[in-house]
N, C-alpha and C positions, 0 to 999 in steps of 0.2 A: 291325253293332255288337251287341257281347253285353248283354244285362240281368240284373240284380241285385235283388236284393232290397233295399232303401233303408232299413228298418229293422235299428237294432242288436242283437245278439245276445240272443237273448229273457233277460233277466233281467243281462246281464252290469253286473258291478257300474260298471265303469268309465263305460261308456256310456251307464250311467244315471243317475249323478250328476254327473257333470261336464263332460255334458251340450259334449263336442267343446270342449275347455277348448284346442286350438289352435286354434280357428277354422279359417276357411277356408283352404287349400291357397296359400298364394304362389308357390309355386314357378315360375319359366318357365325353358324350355329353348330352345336355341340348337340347333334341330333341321339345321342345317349342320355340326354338329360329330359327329353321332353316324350310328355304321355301320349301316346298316339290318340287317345281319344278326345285329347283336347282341340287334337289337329282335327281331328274331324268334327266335333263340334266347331269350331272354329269355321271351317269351312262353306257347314252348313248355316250358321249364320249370315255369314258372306250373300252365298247365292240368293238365301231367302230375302236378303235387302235387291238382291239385282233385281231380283225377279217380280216383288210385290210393292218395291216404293218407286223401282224405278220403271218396269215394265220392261225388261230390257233380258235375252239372251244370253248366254256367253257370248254366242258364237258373234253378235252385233254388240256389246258391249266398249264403248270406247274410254280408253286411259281415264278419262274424269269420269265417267260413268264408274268405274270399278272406284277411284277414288271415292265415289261420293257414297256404293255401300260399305266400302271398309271403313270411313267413317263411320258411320250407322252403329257398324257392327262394335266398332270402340265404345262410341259415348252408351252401346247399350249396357257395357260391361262395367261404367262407370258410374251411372244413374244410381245403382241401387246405396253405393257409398256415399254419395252424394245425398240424396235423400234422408239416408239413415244418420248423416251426420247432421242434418237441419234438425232430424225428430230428437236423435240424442242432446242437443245444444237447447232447443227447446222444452225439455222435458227438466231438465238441467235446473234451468232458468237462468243458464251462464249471462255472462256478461258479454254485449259482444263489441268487435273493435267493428268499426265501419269507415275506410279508408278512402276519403274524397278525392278523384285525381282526375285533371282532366285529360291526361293520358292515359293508357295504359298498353303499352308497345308488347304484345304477348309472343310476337309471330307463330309461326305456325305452329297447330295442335295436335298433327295426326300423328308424328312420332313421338311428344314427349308425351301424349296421354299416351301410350300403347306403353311407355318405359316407365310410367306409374302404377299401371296397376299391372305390370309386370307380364305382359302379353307379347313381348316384342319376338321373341324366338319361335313361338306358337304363332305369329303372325309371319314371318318370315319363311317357318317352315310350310307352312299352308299356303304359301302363294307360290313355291319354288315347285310344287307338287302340280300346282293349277298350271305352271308356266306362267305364272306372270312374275313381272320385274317390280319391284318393292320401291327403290330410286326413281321409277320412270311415274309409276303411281301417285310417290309422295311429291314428286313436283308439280302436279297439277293441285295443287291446295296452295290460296292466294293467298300472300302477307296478310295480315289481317291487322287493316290500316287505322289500330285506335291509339298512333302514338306519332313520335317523331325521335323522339332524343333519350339521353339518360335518365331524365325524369319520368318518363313512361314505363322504359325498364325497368326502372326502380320497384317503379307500385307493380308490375307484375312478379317482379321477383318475392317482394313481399305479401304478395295475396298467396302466392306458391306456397311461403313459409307457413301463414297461416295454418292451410291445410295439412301441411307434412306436420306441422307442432300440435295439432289438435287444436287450435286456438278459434272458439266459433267466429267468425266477422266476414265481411266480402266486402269487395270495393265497388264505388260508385262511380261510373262516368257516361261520358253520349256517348250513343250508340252512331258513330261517322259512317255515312253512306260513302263517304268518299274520304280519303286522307288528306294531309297536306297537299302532295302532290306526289306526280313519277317525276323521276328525273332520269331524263335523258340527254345525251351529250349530242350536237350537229356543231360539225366545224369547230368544237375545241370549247362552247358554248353551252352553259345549263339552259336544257329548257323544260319548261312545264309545264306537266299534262295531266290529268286527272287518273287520280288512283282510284279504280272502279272493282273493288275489292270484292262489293256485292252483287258483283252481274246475276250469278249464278248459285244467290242465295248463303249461307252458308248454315252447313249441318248442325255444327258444336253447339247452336243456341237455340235458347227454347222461349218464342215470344208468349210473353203473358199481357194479352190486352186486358185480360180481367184485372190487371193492377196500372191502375191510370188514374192520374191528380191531374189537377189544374191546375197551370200556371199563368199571373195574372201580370200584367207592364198596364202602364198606364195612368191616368186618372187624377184624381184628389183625395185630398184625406180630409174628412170633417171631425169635427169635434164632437159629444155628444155628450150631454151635462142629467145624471139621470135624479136632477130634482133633491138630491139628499147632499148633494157637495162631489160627489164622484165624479170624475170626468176620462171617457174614452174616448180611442180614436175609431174610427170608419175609413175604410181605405175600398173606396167607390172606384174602381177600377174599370180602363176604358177597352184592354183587349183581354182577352185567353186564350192558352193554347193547352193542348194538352200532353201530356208523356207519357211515352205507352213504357213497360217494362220489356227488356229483353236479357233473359239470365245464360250466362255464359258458365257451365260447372268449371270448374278446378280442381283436381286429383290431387291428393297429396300421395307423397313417393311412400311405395309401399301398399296402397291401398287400405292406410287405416283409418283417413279423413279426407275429405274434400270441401274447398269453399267454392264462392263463387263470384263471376261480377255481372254486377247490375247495368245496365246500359240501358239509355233512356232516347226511344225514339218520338223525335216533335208529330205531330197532327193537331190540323183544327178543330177547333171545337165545333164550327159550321163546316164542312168539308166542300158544300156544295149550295149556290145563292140560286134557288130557282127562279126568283124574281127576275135578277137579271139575265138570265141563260133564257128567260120567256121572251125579256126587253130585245132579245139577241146579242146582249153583250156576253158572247161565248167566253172570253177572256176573263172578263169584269169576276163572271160568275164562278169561278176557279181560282181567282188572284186569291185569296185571303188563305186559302189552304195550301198555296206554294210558297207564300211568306213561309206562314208559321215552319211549314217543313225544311225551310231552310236553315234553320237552326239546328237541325243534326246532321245536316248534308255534308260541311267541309271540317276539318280540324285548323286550327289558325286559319280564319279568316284573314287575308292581309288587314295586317290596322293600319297600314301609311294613309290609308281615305279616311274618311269620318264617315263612309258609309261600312266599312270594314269596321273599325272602331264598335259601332254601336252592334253590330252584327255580334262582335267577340264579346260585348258587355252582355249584352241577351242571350246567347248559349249561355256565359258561368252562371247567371242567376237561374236559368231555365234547368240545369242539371241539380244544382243547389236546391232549388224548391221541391221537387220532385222526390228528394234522396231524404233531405229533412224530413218531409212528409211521410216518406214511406219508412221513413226509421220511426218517426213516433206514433206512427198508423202497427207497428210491432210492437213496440212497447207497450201500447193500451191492451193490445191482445195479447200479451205475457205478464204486462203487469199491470193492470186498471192504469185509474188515473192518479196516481198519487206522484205527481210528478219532483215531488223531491226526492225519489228513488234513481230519476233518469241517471245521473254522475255513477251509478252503482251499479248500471244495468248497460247502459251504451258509451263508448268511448268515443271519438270522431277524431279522426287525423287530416288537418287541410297540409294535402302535398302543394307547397307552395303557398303563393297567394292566392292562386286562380278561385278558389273553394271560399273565400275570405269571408264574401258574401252571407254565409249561412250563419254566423254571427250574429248580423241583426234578422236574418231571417227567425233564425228559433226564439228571438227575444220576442219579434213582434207573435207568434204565433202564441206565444206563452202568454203573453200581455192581452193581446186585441183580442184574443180565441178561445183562451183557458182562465183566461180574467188573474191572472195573478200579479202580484205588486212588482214595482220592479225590482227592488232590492233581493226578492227572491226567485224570481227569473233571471237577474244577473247572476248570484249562486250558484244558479244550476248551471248556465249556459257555459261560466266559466270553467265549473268541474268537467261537462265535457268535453270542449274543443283543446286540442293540443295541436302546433304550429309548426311543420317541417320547414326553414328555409334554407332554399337552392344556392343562390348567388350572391356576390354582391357587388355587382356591378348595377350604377343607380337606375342605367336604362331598361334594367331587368327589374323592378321593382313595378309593381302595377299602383299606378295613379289616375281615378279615374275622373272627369269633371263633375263637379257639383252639380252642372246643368244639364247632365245627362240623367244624376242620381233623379233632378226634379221631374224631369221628362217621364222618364220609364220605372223610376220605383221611389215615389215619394215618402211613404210611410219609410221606407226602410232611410231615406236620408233622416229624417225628422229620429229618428231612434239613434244615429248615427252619432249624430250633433248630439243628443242626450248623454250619448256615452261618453262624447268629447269633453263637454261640461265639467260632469261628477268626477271625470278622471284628470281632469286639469284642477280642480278644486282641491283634490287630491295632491297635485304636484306641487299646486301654489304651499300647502297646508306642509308638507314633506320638504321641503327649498323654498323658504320665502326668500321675495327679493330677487327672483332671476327670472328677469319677461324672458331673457333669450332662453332659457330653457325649456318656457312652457311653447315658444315659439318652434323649437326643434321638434318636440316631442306632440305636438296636436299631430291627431287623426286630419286636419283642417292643412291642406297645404296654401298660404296666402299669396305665395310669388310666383309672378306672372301667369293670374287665371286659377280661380279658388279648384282646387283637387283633393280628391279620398288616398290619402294615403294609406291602401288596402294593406301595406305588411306592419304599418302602426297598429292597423285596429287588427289585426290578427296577433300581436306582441301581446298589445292591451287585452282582449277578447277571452286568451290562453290561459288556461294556468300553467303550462310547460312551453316553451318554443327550444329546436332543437338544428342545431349544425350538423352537417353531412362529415365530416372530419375537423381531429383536432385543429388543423391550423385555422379553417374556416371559420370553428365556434371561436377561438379566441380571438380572430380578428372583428368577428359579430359582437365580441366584449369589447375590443377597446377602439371601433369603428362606427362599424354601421350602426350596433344597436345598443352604443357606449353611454348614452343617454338612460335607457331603457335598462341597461344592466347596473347602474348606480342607481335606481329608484326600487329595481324586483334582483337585486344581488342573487338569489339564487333560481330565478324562473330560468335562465340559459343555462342547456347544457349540451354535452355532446353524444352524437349517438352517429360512429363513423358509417359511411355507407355498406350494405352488403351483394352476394351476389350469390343467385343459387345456383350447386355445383352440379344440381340434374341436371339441367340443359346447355351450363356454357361447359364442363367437362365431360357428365356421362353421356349426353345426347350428341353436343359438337364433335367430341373426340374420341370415337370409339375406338382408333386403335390404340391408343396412350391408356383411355379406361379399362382396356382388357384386358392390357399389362398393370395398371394399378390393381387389378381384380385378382391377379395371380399371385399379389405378394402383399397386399394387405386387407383387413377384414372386410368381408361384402359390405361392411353399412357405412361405409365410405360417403356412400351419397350423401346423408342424412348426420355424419357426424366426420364434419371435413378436418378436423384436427387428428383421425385417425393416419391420414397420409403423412406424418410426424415417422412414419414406421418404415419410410421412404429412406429416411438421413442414412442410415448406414450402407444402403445401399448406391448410394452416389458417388461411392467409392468403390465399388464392385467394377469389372468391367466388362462381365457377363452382360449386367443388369442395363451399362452405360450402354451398352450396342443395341442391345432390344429397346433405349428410349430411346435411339437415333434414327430407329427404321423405322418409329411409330411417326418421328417426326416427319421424315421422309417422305413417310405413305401422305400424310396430309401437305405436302409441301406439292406431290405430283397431283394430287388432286386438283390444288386451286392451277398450279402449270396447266393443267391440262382444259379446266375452267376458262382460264385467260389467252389460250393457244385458239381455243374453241368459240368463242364469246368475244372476248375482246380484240383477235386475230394479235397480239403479242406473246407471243413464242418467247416465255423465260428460263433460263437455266435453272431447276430444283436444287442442285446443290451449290447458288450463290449465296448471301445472305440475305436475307427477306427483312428487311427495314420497311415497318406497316405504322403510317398513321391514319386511324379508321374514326372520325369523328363530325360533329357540324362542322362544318369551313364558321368559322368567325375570325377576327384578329387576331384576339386574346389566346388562342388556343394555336397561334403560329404556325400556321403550316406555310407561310409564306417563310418563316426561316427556313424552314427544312426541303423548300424551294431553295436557297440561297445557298446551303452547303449542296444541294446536290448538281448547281451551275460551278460552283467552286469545286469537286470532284469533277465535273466535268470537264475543266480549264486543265486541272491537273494531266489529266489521261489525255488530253489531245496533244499537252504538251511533250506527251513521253515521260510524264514525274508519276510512275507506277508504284515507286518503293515503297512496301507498307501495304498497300491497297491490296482489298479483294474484290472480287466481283459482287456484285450486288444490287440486289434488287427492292425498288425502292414503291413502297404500294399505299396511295392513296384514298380517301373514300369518304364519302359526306358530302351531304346538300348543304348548299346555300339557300337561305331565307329567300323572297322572289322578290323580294325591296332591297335587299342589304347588297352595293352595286360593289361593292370592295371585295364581299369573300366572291361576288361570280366573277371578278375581274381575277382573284385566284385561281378558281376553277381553269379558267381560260389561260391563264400563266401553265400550270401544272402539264397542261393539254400541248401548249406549246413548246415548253420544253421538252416534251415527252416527244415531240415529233424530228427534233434535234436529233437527241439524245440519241434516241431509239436506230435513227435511221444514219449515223455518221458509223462509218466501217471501222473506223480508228477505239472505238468505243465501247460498239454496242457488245462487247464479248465481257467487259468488266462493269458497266453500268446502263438499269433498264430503269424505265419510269413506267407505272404502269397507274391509270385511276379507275375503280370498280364501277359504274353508276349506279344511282337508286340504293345507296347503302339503308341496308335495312338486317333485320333479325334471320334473316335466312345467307345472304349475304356475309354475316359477321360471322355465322357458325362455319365459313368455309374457308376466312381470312384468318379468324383469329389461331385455329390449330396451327395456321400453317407459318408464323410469323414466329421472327428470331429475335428482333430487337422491336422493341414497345414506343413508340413516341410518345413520350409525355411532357411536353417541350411548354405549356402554356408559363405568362409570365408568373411570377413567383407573386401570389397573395390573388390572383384572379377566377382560378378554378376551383371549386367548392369543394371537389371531392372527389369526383371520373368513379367509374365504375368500368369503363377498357380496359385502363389500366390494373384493375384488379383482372378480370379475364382474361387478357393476353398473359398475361403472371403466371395464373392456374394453369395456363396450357404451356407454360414451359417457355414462355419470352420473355430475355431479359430488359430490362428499364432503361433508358436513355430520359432523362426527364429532370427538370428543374425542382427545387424544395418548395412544392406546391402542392394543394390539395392532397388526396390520402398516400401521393408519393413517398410522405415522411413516414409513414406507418410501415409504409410495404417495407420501406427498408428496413424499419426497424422488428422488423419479423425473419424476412430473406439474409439481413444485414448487408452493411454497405458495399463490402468487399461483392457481391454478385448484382452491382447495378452499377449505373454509368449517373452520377451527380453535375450537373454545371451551372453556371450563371449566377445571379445574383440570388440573393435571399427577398422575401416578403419587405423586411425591414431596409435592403438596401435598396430595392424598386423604390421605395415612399423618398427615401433618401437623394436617389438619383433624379428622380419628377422635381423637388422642391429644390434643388443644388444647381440649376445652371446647368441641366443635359445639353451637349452639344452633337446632334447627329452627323453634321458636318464635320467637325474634328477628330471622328471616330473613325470616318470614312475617309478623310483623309491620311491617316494615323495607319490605316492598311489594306497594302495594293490591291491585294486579292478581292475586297470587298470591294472596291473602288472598281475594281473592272466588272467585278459579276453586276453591279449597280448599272455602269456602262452602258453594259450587254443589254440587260432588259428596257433601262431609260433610251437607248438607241437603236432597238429593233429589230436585235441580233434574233433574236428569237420567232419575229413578226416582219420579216421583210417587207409583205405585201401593205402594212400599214404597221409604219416603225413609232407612230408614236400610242402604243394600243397600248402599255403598258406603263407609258409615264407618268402617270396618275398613283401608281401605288408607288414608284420610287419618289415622288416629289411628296408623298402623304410620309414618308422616312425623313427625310434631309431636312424640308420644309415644314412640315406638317406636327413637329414635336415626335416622331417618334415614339405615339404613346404609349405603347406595348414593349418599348425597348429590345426590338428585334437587333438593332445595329450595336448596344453595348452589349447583347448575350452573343454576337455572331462571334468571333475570335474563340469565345472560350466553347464554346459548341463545335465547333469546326475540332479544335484539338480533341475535344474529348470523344469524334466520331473516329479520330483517331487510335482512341484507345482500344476502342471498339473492332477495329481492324483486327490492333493486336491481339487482341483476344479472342476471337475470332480464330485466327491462325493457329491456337493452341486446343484443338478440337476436344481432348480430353477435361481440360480444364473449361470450355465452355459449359460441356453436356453436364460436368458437376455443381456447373453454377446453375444449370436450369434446372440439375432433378430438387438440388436444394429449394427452390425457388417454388418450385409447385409443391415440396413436402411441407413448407411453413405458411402457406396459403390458408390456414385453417380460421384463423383470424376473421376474416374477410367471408365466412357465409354471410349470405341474410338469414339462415334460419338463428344465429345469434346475434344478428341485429336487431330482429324482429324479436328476442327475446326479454334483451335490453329494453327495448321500447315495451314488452306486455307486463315486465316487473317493476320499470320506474316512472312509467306515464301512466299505461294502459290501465293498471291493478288488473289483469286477467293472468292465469294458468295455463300453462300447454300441458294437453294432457296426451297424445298420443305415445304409445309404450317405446318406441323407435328412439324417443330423446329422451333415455335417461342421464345418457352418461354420454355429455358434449364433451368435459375433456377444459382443460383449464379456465377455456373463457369462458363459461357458463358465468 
């Protein structure tokens, strides 16, 4: 047996904070099914990376050293798919989707690539042989920080689908040296610190400096009249930078395609001014190639500065340029230049508005560069961009100054305004007689301080723009983009979010998958509607015991996680109440603060009847400007230390918060959770994709008629989810009616005192007034998220929860139901929808023939 070093790699950041945040290794192999020559091939792999990349021993080989050839030894098993799926896509002359996002939240790759091309047991058994630990190993591999939120997820989940559906395309984003941020908790307090994901390189990617554009800020545009009546522009530009490529493969499950993402690292064009480094200006002589690199260094720049501001403005055109360029630098080498083919040849999906930019980007490249008219550079540009919008709250909408657009990309405002023009001539021409229309509907925002309204020109820009869930697209029809849907009646539609069931079930959940594996067809992963085979089973109660242990088993995981890591020591067989999200208003987790101070009032008082134990687990960063959700944070923390610590209590109620919620994080919460918060106000949340994951892993829904809530139900159906509060329609209602916060709370005790409590310091003795700020932002403040008129009817219905709850047989039939009708909710038929009614592309790989209804 070979030995290892048993310590984590000296300083590495992962290893050190989160302190093996999957626990121990579950994994078992069914060593009857695997070929022993695979094992040793495998093995010998293995060594020959120890030995020849890394120079390195067994017998001196430390945890991340072994990590970093089993890597090796992966992506080398995946390369050849990968490759072979570029030559087949290009041989083809497919069409392909190229997915702009400037997230892409992947988390880690060494176990879900090992469970795509189907290595996991062969890897498992080969290290159990070596003596080493497969858990201890795969903790040493960093989050891999090119995301923050659900919008990141998303586009990973969908580049996944790509490959698993045979569909040629890859997504475009920076390459972050560094992430948003770490978040760590001192004294009850978000702080943060630099997520340094790339200390230590990483394996999965393969940079290609031979594929490098420039990218140009700056300057003036001149005119240029070539003597015949023709007139072009010149965009005399005063900086560059340049972006290097760095390709990230992606496996599709199975092994019968792979995409990939493109990630784009900034350098200067000059790296180095020897002039001044001779002058002795050491510094002087350096500066211009730290700017430029600063543009792939963080993800969200803070914008509350205007030096942050223009920093976030110079990343999205800087990854926009770069991707454009390198999408039509493929097209001339697949298809010459006949660029009225491009609509037929490349698709381009802007996740969000952040991508908006590449709008007039390709317009001017077309125009200034390929000399074509505009009418037929608008033709093209339009057939290929199609527009995902996220939200719709107006401060999530990107508006950016005019006098920034004049500053750092003047051509492209001047093409801007051109678009504005012909498309307001257009409006006037389509609705005469209404300024205030064409005033709503300009790309030109006029009040207070001329702005780009980027999700205008991406409406206008599109031929398709598309909603994350029904209620979302229809509130984008008769709200946000109600303007915009009376003029292109059929450009909106809906296209609900999806999520792929590799990695939030087969990879997160391996004991629950390997009872799904025993009783329904292997291709489960790849066609989630086959767990429909589950229903009759959820009446079994053979069947119902073996989903209780699977739950169990993940339940003792994260206990032993948060006994270990977070020193709170919780009961596995309480109820596990999990909201796992960004802290924002909208998204309430300060209610579910509020019921768990009124649970708390209850049990000191001795009012148990009803009640179980339960444990209540939070998780998500706060923005480092946004001072309300960290004064949450800090709420959450304080209560938690009540809570936690009163002997009268702590047996029937625990408060627990994870830090640094991320994709590794979520694969060890979400198995292990009973009840789902989905509590955001009714008409605010676009869509959530948690709540689709917590679903699939067997957690029932507590959540308002919001975002894709209404779907799930109407899949799981109502009777297996907890519904409360208001509707979309009575939020609107409530806002413009005379809401009274003060008479709500007046109106009842209970709230009245938990308000008390936190406005008085019960919770913060040593400074009572820490938390008056977000009680006095309720009472005084308008209450704009309607936490205090949803409180009453949320408090009863966690009631309901209890009771059912206490009816263990009837719970476990509402959860196996709930993950058998989850089929709905892949992305690989999300991604379908969008390659049949946006894209016009084909999934060709043989694994999806037969989805099963929703095709």
């Amino acid at each position: 047996m070979q030995t290892y070093r048993d310590q984590p790699h000296r300083d590495h950041p992962v290893a050190a904070e989160e302190g093996g945040i999957s626990g121990a290794d579950w994994m078992t192999v069914d060593w009857s099914q695997l070929n022993r020559g695979d094992i040793d091939v495998f093995k010998r792999r293995l060594y020959a990376h120890l030995k020849h990349r890394l120079a390195r021993s067994a017998e001196e080989a430390s945890l991340h050293d072994w990590y970093t050839a089993l890597a090796h030894t992966t992506r080398d098993l995946l390369v050849e798919t990968w490759t072979d799926s570029q030559r087949a896509a290009a041989s083809a002359d497919a069409k392909r989707v190229c997915y702009l996002s400037l997230e892409f939240l992947i988390g880690r790759s060494l176990e879900s690539n090992l469970l795509a091309v189907g290595m996991m047991d062969i890897c498992h058994a080969a290290l159990a042989e070596m003596g080493l630990d497969f858990g201890a190993i795969r903790e040493q591999e960093p989050e891999a920080a090119l995301g923050n939120g659900g919008l990141g997820r998303l586009a990973a989940c969908f580049v996944d689908s790509l490959a698993t559906l045979g569909i040629p395309g890859e997504g475009y984003g920076i390459h972050y040296h560094h992430g948003m941020f770490r978040q760590r908790i001192e004294d009850g307090r978000q702080v943060e610190v630099p997520e340094n994901w790339l200390t230590y390189g990483n394996p999965w990617e393969f940079k290609r400096p031979d594929v490098c554009y420039p990218v140009r800020y700056g300057g003036r545009v001149e005119m240029v009249d070539d003597g015949e009546g023709h007139q072009s522009f010149v965009w005399i530009h005063a900086e560059e930078v340049l972006a290097i490529a760095n390709d990230l493969p992606v496996p599709g499950y199975g092994g019968f395609g792979a995409s990939s993402i493109r990630l784009w690292s900034a350098r200067a064009s000059q790296e180095f001014d020897l002039q001044d480094f001779n002058r002795g200006d050491y510094i002087g002589s350096v500066m211009a190639a730290m700017e430029s690199e600063s543009l792939s260094k963080v993800l969200y720049p803070d914008d509350s500065t205007e030096q942050g501001k223009v920093l976030r403005f110079r990343q999205e055109y800087f990854f926009v340029a770069a991707s454009v360029a390198d999408i039509l630098h493929q097209f001339r080498a697949q298809s010459g230049a006949d660029w009225s083919l491009l609509p037929e040849k490349v698709a381009i999906q802007l996740n969000d508005t952040h991508p908006t930019i590449a709008i007039p980007e390709l317009m001017r490249l077309l125009i200034d560069e390929q000399g074509l008219g505009w009418d037929e550079a608008w033709e093209i540009s339009r057939g290929v961009f199609a527009y995902t919008n996220h939200t719709l709250l107006p401060e999530a909408l990107e508006c950016w100054p005019v006098a920034l657009f004049e500053r750092l990309l003047p051509r492209h405002l001047q093409i801007i305004y051109e678009i504005n023009r012909r498309f307001l001539d257009q409006v006037r021409a389509q609705v005469p007689d209404d300024a205030d229309l064409v005033r709503r509907v300009s790309l030109i925002d006029e009040n207070g301080g001329r702005r780009v309204r980027m999700a205008h020109l991406a409406v206008v820009g599109s031929h398709c723009v598309n909603g994350v869930a029904r209620i979302h697209t229809d509130l984008m029809k008769s709200g946000l983009f109600a303007d915009f849907h009376r003029l292109y009646p059929d450009k909106i539609v809906n296209r609900t979010n999806g999520i792929t069931p590799r990695r939030w079930l087969n990879q997160a959940n391996r004991p629950l998958a390997r009872l799904i594996s025993r009783h329904v067809d292997e291709d489960w992963p790849v066609n989630l509607d086959l767990l429909r085979a589950l229903l009759p089973l959820a009446e079994d109660a053979g069947f119902a015991e073996e989903f209780r242990r699977a739950k169990t088993a993940n339940k003792e995981r994260f206990t032993s996680f948060s006994g270990r890591t977070l020193g709170v020591w919780i009961d596995p067989g309480s109820l596990f109440d999990v909201q796992v999200k960004r802290i924002h208003e909208y998204k309430r987790q300060l209610l579910n603060v509020l019921h768990v101070i009124t649970r708390y009032n209850r049990l000191r008082h001795g009012l148990t009847a009803g009640m179980v134990p339960r444990t209540v687990i939070f998780a998500g960063k706060a923005a480092p400007g946004y001072a309300a959700a960290k004064m949450i944070i800090r709420l959450i923390h304080a209560v938690a230390g009540v809570v936690n610590g009163d002997p009268r209590t702590r047996d029937w109620l625990r408060v627990v918060f994870v830090p640094n919620y991320n994709v590794s994080s979520a694969e060890v919460i979400i198995p292990a959770a009973d009840l789902s918060e989905q509590i955001s106000t009714a008409g605010t949340e676009a869509s959530g994709t948690g709540n689709m994951k917590l679903a699939l892993n067997g957690a029932l829904t507590i959540g308002t008629r919001d975002g894709a809530n209404i779907e799930i139900a109407e899949e799981v159906g109502e009777e297996n989810l907890f519904f409360f509060g208001l509707t979309a329609e009575e939020v609107a209602a409530c806002r413009s009616g005379g809401y009274d916060p003060m008479a709500v709370m007046h109106a009842n005790p209970e709230l009245a005192e938990v308000l008390n409590m936190i406005r008085g310091g019960y919770f913060s003795p040593g400074e009572p007034e820490a938390f008056r700020p977000l009680v006095d932002a309720l009472l005084y403040g308008g209450d704009h998220y309607l936490l205090l008129a949803d409180y009453a009817a949320y408090v009863a219905t966690q009631g309901l929860v209890d009771a059912a709850w206490q009816d263990a047989a009837g719970w476990t039939r509402s959860a196996i139901t709930t993950v058998a009708r989850m089929g709905k909710f892949s992305a690989d038929l999300t991604v379908l929808d969008y390659a049949r009614d946006i894209w016009g592309v084909k999934a060709t790989a043989p694994v999806m023939q037969d989805l099963g209804p929703y095709r």
